[in-house]
C-alpha positions in Angstrom: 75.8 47.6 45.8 73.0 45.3 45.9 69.4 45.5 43.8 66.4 45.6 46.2 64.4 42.5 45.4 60.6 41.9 45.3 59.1 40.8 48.3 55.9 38.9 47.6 54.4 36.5 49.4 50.2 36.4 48.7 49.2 39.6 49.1 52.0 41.3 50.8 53.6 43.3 48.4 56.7 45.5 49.1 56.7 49.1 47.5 58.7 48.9 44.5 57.6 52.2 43.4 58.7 53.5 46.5 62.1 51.6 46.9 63.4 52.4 43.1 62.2 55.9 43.6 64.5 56.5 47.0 67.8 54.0 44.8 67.6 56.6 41.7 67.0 59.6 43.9 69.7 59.0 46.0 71.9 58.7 43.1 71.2 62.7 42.5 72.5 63.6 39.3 73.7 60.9 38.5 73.0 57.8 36.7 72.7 55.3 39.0 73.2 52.5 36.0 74.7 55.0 33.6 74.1 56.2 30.7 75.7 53.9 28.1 73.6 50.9 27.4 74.2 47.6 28.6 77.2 45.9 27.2 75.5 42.2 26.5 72.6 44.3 24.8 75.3 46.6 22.7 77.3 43.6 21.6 74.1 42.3 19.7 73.1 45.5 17.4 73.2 43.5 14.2 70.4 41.4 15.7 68.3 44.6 16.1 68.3 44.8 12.0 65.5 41.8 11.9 63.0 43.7 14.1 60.9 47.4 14.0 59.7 48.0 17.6 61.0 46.8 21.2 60.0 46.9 24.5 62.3 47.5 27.2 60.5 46.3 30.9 61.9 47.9 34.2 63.8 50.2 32.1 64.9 52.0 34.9 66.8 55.7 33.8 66.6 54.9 29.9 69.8 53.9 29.0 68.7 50.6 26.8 65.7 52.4 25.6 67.6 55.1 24.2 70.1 53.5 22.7 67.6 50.9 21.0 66.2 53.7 19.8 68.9 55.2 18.1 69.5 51.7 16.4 66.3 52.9 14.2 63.3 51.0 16.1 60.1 52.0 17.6 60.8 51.9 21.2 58.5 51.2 24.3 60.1 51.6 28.1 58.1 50.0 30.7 59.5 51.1 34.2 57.6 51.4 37.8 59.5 54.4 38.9 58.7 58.4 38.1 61.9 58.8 39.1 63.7 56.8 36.6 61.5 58.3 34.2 62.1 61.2 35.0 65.9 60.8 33.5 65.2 58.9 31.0 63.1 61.4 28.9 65.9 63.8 29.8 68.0 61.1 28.8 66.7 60.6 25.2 65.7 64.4 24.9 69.7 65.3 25.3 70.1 61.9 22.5 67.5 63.0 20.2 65.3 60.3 20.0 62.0 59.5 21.0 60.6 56.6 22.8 57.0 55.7 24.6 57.7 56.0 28.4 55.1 54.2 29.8 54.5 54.0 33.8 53.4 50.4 35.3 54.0 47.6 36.8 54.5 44.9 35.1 53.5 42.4 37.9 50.0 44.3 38.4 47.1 42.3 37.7 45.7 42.6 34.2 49.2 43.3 32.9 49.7 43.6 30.2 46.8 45.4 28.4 45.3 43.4 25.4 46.6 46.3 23.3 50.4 45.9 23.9 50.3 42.2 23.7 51.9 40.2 21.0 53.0 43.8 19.3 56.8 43.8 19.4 59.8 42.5 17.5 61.8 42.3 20.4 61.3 42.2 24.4 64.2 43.3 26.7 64.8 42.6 30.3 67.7 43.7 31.0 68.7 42.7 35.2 65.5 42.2 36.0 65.9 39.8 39.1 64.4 41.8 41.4 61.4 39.0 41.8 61.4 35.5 44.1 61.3 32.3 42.0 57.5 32.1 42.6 56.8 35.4 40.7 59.6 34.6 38.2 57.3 32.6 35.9 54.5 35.7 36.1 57.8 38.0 35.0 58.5 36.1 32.2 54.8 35.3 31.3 54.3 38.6 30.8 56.7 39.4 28.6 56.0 36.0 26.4 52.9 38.2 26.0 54.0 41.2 25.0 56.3 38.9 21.7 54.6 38.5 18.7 54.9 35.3 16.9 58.5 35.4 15.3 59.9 38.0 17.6 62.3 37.6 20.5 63.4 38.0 24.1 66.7 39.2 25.0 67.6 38.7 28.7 70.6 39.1 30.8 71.3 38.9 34.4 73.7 37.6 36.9 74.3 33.8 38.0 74.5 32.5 41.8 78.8 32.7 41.3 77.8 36.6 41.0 77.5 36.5 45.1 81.3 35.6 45.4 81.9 39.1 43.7 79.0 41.0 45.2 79.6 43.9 42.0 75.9 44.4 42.1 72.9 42.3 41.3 69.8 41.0 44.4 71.1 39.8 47.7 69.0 36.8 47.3 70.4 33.9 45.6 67.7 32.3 44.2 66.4 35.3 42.2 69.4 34.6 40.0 69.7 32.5 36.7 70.7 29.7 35.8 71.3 28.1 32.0 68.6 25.2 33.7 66.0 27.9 34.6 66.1 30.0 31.7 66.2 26.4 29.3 62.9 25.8 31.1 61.5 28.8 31.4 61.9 28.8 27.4 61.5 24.6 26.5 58.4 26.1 24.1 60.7 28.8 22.4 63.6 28.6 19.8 67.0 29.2 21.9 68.8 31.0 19.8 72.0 31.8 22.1 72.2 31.0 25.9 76.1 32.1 27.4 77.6 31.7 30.7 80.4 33.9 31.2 82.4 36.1 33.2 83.2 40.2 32.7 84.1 42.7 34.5 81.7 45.9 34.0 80.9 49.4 34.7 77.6 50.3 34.8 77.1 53.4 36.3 76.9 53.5 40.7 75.4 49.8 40.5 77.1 47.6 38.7 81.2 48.0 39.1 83.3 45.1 38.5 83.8 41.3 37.7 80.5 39.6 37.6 79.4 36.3 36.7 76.7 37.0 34.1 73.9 35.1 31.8 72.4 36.0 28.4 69.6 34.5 26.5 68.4 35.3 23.4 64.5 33.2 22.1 62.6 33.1 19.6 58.6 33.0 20.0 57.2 29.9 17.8 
């Protein structure tokens, strides 16, 4: 199952709101991602331990949120979908835990608002490629400006190999990551792990099966 990507070209914009709202609708019940956070993100919970607060952006049904919630920090959930939303207070109402839902998107102008940036410990985008190249640097931008000095962004995504497996992830290639577009993206950050590597995962309705995948974890200077 592929992830609708951002179509933006000047000032046509497609509808995210509207596409994300039909994707988790559809899925009913169910978690279209699941419910268990994502593994990359799990596999790091000692890291969590240096930080108080993080922000999760396009957060989708709350399954990172709520688990970086119950790893004892202050959580934020940015996610452009009422939908999503939607489950993922019931989400982290059934877990017990409570994080700040927050409706936006993050590619609107004047995102972020001067009072969220540089506040948080930790910023989270977990498969976030639903943008072209040219609005890639804007993603990341914003969420440099949501880091305070000393925190970190944790990102993970698919590579272009991930198309030979089509497990989930954009149907456009060049939304996709490489270790050369994350290592510039982040020259003026401390890398403190970038992995290439192969899984196979089950993530809920979207992402089933072997996937060629990318982490990052930076530092802000």
């Amino acid at each position: 199952m592929s992830t609708p990507e951002v179509l933006l070209t000047g000032d046509v914009q497609m509808n995210q709101s509207i596409i994300w709202n039909k994707r988790y609708s559809d899925a009913g019940e169910q978690y279209l991602f699941g419910t268990e956070p994502n593994r990359f993100l799990a596999h790091r919970a000692a890291l969590f331990e240096k930080g108080r607060n993080a922000l999760s952006v396009a957060d989708g049904e709350g399954r990172n949120s709520v688990w970086l919630a119950e790893q004892g920090l202050e959580v934020t959930a940015i996610e452009i979908s009422a939908v999503a939303l939607e489950k993922a207070r019931r989400l982290a109402a059934g877990r017990k835990v409570r994080i700040d839902f927050v409706q936006a998107d993050m590619l609107a102008p004047g995102w972020p608002p001067a009072e969220l940036q540089n506040s948080y410990d930790w910023v989270l985008g977990i498969f976030i490629q639903f943008v072209a190249p040219v609005w890639r640097e804007r993603q990341f931008d914003v969420m440099k400006q949501l880091t305070r000095p000393g925190g970190r962004i944790l990102l993970h995504g698919y590579t272009p190999k991930q198309h030979e497996y089509r497990t989930g992830g954009p149907s456009a290639i060049e939304n996709l990551y490489t270790p050369e577009i994350l290592r510039e993206a982040f020259a003026d950050w401390e890398i403190e792990e970038l992995v290439e590597y192969e899984d196979d995962i089950a993530e809920g309705l979207g992402h089933k099966g072997r996937s060629a995948l990318i982490g990052l974890v930076a530092r802000k200077n």
